[in-house]
SEBA-696682 format. One line per 10 residues: number of its first residue (from 1); their letters; for each residue y, z, x of N, C-alpha, C, O. Coordinates in pm, whole numbers. Example, Ala and Ser with C-alpha at 12.3 -4.5 7.8 and 13.67 -1.06 7.14 Angstrom:
2
1	AS	-569,780,1319,-450,780,1230,-330,780,1320,-332,846,1424 ~ -225,708,1285,-106,714,1367,3,787,1290,114,804,1341
***
This chain:
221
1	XXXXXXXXXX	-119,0,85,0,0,0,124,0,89,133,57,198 ~ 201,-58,40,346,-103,132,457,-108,25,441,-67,-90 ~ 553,-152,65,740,-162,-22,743,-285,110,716,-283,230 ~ 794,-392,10,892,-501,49,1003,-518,-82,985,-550,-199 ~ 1135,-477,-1,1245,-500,-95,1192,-405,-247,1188,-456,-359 ~ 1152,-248,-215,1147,-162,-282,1078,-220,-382,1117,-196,-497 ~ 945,-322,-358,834,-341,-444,725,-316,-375,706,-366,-264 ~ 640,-234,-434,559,-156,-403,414,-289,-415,354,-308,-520 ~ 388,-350,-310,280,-421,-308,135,-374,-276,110,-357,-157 ~ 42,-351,-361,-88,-291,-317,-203,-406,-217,-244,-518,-246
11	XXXXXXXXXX	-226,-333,-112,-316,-424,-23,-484,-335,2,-507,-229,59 ~ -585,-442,-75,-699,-361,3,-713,-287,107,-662,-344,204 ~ -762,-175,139,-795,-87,266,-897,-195,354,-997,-254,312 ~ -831,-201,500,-875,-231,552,-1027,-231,598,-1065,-120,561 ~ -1135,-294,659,-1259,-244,641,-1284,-321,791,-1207,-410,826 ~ -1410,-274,884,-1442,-320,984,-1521,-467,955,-1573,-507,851 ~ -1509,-539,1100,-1556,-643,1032,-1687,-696,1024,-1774,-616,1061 ~ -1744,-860,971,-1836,-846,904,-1967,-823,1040,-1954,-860,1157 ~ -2081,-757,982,-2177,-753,1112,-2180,-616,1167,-2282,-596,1234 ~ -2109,-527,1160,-2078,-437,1232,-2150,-303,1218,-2140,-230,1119
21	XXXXXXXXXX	-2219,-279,1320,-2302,-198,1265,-2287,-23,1256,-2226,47,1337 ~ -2347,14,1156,-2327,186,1150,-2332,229,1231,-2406,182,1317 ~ -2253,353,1260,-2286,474,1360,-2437,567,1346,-2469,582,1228 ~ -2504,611,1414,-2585,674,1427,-2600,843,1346,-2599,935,1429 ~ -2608,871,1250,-2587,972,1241,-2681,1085,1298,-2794,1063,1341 ~ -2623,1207,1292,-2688,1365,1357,-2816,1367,1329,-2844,1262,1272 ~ -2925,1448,1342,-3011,1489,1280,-2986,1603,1211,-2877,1660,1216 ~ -3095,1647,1133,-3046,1736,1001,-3047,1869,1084,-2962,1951,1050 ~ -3132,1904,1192,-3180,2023,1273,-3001,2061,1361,-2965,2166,1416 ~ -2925,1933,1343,-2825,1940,1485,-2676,1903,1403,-2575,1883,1470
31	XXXXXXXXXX	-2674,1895,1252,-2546,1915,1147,-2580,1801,1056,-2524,1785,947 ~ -2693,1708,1111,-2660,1600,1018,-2647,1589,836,-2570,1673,790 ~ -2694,1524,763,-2712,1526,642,-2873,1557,608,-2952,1488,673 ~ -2935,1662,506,-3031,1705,456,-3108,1608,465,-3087,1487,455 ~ -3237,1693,494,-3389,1607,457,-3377,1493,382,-3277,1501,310 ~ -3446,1373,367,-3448,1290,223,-3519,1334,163,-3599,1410,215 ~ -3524,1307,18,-3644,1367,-62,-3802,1335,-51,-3893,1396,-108 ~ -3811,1231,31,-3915,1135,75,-4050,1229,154,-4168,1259,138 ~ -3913,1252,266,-3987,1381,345,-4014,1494,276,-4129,1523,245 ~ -3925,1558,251,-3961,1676,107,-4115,1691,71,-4209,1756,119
41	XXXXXXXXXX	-4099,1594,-44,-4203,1560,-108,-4348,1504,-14,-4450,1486,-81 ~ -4355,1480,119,-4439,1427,176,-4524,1553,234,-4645,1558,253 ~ -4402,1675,263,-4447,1857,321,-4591,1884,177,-4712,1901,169 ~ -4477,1872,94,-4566,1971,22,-4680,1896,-34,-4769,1964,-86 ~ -4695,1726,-31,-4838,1640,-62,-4937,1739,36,-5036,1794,-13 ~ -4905,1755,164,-4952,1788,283,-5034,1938,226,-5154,1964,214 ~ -4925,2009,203,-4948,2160,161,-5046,2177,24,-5144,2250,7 ~ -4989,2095,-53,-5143,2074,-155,-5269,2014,-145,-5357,2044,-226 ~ -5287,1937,-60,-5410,1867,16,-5476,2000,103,-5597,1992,129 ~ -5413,2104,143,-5492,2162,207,-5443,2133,389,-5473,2218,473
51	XXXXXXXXXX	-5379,2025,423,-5338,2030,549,-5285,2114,644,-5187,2173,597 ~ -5307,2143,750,-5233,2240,811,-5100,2144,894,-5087,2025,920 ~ -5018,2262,918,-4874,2218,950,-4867,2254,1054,-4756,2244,1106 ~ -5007,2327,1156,-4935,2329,1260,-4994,2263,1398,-4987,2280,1520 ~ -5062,2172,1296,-5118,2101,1426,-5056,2027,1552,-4939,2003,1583 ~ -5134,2009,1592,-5086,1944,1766,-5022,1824,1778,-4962,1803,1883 ~ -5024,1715,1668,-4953,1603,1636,-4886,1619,1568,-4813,1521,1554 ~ -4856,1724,1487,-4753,1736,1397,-4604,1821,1475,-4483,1818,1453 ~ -4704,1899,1586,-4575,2008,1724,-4505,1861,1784,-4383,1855,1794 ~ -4583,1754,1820,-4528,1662,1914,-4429,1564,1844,-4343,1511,1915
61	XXXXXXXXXX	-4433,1535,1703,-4347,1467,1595,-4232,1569,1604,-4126,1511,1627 ~ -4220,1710,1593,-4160,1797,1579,-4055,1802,1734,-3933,1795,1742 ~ -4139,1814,1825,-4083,1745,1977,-3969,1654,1988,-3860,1661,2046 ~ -4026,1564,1914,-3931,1407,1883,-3884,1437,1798,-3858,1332,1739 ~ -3845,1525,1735,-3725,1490,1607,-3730,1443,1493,-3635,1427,1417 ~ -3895,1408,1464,-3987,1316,1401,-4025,1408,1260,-4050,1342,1159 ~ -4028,1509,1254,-4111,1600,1127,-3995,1744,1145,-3940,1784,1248 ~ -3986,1795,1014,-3942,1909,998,-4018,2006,1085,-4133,2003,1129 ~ -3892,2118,1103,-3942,2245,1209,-4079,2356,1055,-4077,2361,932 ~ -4156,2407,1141,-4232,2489,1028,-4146,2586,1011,-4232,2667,1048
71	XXXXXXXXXX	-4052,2656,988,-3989,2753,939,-3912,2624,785,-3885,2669,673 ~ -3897,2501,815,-3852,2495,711,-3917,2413,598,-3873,2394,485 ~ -4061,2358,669,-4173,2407,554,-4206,2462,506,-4242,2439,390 ~ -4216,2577,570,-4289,2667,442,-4169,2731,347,-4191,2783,238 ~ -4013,2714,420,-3913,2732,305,-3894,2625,159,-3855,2644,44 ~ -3949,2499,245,-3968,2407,93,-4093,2427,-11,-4105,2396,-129 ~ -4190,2498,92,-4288,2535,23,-4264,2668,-83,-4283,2657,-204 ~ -4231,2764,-32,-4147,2873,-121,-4089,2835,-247,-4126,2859,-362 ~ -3967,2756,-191,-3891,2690,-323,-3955,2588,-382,-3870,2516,-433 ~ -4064,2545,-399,-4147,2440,-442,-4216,2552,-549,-4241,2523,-666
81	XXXXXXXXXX	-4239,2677,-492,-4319,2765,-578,-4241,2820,-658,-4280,2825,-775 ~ -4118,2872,-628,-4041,2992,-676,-3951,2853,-817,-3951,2883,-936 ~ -3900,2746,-779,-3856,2665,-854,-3882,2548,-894,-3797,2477,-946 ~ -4002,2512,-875,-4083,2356,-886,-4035,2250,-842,-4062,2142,-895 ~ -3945,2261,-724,-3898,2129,-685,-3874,2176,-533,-3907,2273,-465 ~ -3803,2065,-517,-3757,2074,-317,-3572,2042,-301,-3513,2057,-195 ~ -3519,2007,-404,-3420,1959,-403,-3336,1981,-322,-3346,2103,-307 ~ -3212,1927,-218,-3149,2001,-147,-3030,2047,-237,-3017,2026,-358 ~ -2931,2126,-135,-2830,2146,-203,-2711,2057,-216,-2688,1962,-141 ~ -2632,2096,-324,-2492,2022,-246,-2417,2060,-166,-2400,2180,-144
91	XXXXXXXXXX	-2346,1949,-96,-2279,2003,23,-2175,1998,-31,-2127,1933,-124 ~ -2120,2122,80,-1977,2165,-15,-1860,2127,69,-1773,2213,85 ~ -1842,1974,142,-1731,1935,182,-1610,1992,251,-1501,1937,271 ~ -1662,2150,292,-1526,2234,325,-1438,2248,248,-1322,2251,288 ~ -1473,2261,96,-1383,2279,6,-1364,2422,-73,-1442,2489,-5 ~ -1328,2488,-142,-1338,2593,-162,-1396,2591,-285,-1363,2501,-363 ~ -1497,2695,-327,-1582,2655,-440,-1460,2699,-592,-1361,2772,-590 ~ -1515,2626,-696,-1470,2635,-810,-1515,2771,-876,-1487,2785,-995 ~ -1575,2862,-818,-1644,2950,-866,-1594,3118,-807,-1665,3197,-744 ~ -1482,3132,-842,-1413,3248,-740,-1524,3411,-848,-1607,3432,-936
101	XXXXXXXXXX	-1440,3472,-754,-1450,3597,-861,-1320,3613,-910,-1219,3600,-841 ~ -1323,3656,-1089,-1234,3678,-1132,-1277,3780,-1256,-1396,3796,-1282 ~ -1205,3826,-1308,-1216,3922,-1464,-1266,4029,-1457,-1207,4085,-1364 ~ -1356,4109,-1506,-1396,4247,-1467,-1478,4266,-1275,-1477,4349,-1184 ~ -1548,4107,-1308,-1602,4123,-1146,-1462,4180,-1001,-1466,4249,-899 ~ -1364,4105,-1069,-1268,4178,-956,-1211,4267,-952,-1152,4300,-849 ~ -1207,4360,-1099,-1215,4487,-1150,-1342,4568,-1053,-1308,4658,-976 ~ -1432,4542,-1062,-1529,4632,-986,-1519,4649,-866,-1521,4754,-802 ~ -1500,4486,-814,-1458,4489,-667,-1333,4566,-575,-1343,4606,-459 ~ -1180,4574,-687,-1131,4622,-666,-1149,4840,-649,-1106,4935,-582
111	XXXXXXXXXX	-1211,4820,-724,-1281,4959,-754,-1341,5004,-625,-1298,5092,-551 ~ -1457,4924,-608,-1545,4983,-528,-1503,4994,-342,-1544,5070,-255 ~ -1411,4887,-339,-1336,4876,-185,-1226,4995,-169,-1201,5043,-58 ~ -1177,5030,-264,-1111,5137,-291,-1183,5309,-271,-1126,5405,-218 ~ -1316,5305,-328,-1374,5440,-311,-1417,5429,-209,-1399,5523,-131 ~ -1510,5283,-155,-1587,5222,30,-1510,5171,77,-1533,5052,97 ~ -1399,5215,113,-1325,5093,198,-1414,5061,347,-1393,4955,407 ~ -1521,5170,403,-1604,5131,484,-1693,5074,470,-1737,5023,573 ~ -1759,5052,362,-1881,4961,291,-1883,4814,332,-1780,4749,344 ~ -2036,4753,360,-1996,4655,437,-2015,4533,314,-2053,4555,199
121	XXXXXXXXXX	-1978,4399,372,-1965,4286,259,-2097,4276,170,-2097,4235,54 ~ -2191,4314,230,-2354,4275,127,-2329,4406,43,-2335,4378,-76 ~ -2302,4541,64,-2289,4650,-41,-2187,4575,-97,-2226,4579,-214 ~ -2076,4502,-101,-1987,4465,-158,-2019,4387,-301,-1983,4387,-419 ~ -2120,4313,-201,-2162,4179,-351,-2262,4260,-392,-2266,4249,-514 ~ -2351,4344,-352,-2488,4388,-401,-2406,4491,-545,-2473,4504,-648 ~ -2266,4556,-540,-2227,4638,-643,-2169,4545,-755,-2179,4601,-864 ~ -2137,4475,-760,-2029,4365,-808,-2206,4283,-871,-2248,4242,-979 ~ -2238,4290,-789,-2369,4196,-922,-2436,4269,-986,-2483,4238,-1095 ~ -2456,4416,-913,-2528,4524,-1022,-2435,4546,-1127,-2486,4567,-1236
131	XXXXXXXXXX	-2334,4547,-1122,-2236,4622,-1225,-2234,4467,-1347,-2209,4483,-1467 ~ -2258,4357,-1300,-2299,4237,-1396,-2344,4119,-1333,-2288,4025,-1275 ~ -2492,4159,-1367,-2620,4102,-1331,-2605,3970,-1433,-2705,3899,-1433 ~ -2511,3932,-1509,-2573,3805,-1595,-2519,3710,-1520,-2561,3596,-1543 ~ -2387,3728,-1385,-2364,3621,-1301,-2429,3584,-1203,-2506,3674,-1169 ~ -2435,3502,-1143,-2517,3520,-973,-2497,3568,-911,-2394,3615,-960 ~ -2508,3631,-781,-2420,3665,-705,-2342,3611,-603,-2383,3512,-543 ~ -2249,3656,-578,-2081,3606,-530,-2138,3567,-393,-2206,3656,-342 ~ -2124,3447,-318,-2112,3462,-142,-2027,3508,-59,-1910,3484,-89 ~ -2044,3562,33,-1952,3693,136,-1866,3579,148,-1829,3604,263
141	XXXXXXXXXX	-1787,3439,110,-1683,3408,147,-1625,3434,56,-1504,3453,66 ~ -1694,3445,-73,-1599,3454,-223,-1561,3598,-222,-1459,3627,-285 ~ -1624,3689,-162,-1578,3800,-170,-1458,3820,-49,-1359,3888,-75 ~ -1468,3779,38,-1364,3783,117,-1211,3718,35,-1119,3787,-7 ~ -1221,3574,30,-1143,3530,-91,-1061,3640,-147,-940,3656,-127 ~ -1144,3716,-223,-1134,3745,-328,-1071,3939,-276,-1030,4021,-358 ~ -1081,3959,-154,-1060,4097,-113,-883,4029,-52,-783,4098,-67 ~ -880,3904,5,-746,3858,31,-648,3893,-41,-551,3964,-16 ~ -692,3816,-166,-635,3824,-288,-534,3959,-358,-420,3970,-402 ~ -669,4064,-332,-627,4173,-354,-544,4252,-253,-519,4367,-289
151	XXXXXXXXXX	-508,4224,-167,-488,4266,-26,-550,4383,23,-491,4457,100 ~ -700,4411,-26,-753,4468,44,-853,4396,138,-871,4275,133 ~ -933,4504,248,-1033,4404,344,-1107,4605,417,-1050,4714,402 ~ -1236,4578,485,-1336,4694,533,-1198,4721,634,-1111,4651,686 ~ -1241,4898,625,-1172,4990,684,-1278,5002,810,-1396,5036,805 ~ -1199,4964,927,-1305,4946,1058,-1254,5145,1065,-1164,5197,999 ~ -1338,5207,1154,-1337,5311,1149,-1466,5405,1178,-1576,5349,1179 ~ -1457,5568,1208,-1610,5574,1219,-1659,5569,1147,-1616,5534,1037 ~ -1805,5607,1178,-1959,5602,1071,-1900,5730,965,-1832,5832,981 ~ -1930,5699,913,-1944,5821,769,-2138,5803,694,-2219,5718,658
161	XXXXXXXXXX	-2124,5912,706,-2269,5960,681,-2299,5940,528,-2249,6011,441 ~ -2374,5851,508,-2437,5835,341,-2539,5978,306,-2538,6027,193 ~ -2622,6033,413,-2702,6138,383,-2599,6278,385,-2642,6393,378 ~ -2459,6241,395,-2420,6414,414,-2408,6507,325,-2356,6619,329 ~ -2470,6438,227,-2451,6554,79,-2600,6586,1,-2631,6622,-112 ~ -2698,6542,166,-2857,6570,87,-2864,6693,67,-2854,6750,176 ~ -2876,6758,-8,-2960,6882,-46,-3010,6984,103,-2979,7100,129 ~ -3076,6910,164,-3112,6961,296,-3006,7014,425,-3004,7128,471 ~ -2914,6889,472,-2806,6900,512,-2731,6985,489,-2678,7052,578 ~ -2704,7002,328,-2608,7074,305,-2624,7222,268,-2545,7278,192
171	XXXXXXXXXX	-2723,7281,321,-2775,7400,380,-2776,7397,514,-2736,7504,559 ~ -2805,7322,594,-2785,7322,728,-2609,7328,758,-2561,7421,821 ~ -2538,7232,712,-2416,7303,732,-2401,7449,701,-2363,7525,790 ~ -2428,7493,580,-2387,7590,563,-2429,7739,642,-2352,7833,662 ~ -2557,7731,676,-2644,7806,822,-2518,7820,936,-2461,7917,985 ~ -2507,7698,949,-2448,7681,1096,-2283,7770,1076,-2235,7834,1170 ~ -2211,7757,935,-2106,7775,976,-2060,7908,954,-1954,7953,998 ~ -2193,8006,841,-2174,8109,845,-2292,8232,847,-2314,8337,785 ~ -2345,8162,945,-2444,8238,1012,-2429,8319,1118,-2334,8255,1164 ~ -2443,8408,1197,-2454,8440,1359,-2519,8379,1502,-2634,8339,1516
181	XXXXXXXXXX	-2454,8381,1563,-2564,8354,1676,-2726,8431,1653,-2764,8541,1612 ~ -2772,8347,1688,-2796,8211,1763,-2844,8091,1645,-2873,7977,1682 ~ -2849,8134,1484,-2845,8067,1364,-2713,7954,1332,-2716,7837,1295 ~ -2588,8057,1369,-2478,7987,1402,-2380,7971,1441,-2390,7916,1550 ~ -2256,7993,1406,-2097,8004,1494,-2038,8106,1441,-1952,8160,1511 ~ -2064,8165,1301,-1986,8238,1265,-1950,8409,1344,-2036,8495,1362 ~ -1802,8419,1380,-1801,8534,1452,-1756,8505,1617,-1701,8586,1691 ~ -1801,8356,1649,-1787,8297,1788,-1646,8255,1831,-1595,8170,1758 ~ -1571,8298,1936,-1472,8223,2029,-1440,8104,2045,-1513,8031,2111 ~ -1335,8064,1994,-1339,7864,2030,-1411,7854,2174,-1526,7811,2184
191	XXXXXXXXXX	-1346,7890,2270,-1425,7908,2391,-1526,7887,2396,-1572,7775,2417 ~ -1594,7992,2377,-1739,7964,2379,-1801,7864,2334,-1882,7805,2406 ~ -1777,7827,2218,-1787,7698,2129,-1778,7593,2215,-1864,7510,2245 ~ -1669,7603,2250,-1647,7441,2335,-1747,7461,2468,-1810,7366,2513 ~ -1755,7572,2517,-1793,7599,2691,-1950,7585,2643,-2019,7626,2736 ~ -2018,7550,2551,-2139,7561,2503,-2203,7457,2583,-2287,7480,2670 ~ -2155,7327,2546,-2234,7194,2615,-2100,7168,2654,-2007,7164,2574 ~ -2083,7141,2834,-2004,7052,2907,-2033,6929,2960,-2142,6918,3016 ~ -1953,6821,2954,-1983,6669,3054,-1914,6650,3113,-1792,6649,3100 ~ -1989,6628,3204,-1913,6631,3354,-1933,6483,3443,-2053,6470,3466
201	XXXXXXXXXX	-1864,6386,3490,-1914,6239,3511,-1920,6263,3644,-1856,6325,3729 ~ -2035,6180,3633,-2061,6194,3797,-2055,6058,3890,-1961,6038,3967 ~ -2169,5961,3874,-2174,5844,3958,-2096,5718,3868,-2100,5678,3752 ~ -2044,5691,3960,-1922,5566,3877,-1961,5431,3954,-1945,5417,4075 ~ -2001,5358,3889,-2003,5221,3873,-1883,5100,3916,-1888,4995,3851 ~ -1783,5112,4017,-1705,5003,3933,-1694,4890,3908,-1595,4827,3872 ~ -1796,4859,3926,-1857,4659,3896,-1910,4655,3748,-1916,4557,3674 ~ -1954,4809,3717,-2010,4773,3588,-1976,4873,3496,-1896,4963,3520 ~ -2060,4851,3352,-1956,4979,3294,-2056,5074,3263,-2038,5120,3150 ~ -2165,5127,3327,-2239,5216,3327,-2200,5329,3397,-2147,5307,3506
211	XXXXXXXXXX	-2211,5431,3367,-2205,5571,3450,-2304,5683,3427,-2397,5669,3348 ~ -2292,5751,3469,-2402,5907,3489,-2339,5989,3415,-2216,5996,3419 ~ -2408,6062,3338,-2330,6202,3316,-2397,6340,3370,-2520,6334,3361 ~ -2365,6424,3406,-2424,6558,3440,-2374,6674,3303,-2264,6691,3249 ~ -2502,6736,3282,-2461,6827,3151,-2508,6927,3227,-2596,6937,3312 ~ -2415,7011,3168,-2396,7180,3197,-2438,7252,3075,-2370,7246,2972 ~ -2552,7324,3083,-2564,7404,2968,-2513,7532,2975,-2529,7569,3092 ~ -2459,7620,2910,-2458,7756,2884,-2444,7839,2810,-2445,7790,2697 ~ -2431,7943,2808,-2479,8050,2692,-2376,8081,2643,-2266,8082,2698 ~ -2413,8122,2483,-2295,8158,2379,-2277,8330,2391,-2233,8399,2299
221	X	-2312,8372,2494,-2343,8520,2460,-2217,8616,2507,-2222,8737,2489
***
């Protein structure tokens, strides 16, 4: 498309010329485009006949580039079982899917990043689909998306303990903090407390980032 004298003349897109042959594309193992269905369907003839997949002419096809890897036979085989077909997927062009989270799902989400802000992205989607199981569940980009959105995102930070409110534990705290020696601290000197276990560094490395430590034990008494 062009303007001569502010008329807008439309011209076919140019095209290579005649004879010219295709580029080579990737293999599917190295980005190219999915299995054909040809092959697909040829795994699992194989797999219902009773054939084995891992024979010695089938490793050397596999060598060459020639036959699917067995990890992703027996994944067509799976989905051959689990859904009666082999179909691939669609490819999603680097586009952003039509399928965000929105409505109560980002209600929950908002919720739950709020009480976990340490919780990692799979607890993220794993709560958000329990809380409504009639959708699928979300992929860790839609949830990211979708934590943007909100301007929230995981609180990097330390570990926080999921077991610290077992039943068990939480008698063991309570031993420790108001008990006596040697049950627990209560009654004890910061001092002592701290002078309990010392570290002390000893052999230093400086090529690498390993070191020694020397521990000092001593008594609370």
């Amino acid at each position: 498309m062009f303007a001569v004298n502010n008329v807008i003349i439309n011209r076919p897109p140019v095209r290579p010329p005649n004879g010219t042959r295709t580029e080579e594309k990737p293999h599917p193992s190295r980005g190219g485009n999915a299995y054909a269905p040809e092959v697909r369907d040829l795994v699992i003839s194989m797999w219902q006949n009773g054939d084995d997949l891992d024979v010695p002419w089938l490793q050397q096809l596999r060598a060459q580039k020639l036959f699917p890897h067995r990890a992703t036979c027996y994944r067509w085989i799976r989905q051959h079982l689990g859904e009666g077909h082999t179909r691939r997927k669609r490819p999603t062009g680097n586009r952003i899917s039509i399928r965000e989270v929105h409505g109560q799902d980002l209600v929950n989400l908002a919720i739950y990043r709020m009480i976990r802000p340490k919780a990692y992205i799979d607890e993220v989607r794993a709560y958000v689909h329990n809380r409504n199981p009639a959708n699928p569940p979300y992929s860790q980009s839609q949830i990211v998306r979708a934590e943007h959105r909100l301007g929230l995102k995981r609180k990097a930070a330390s570990t926080t303990s999921d077991c610290a409110y077992f039943q068990i534990n939480m008698f063991k705290r309570e031993r420790y903090w108001h008990n006596h020696y040697p049950d627990g601290i209560s009654g004890e000197s910061t001092r002592d407390i701290i002078d309990h276990i010392g570290l002390v560094m000893g052999q230093l490395n400086m090529f690498s980032t390993h070191f020694k430590l020397d521990y000092r034990w001593t008594s609370m008494e």
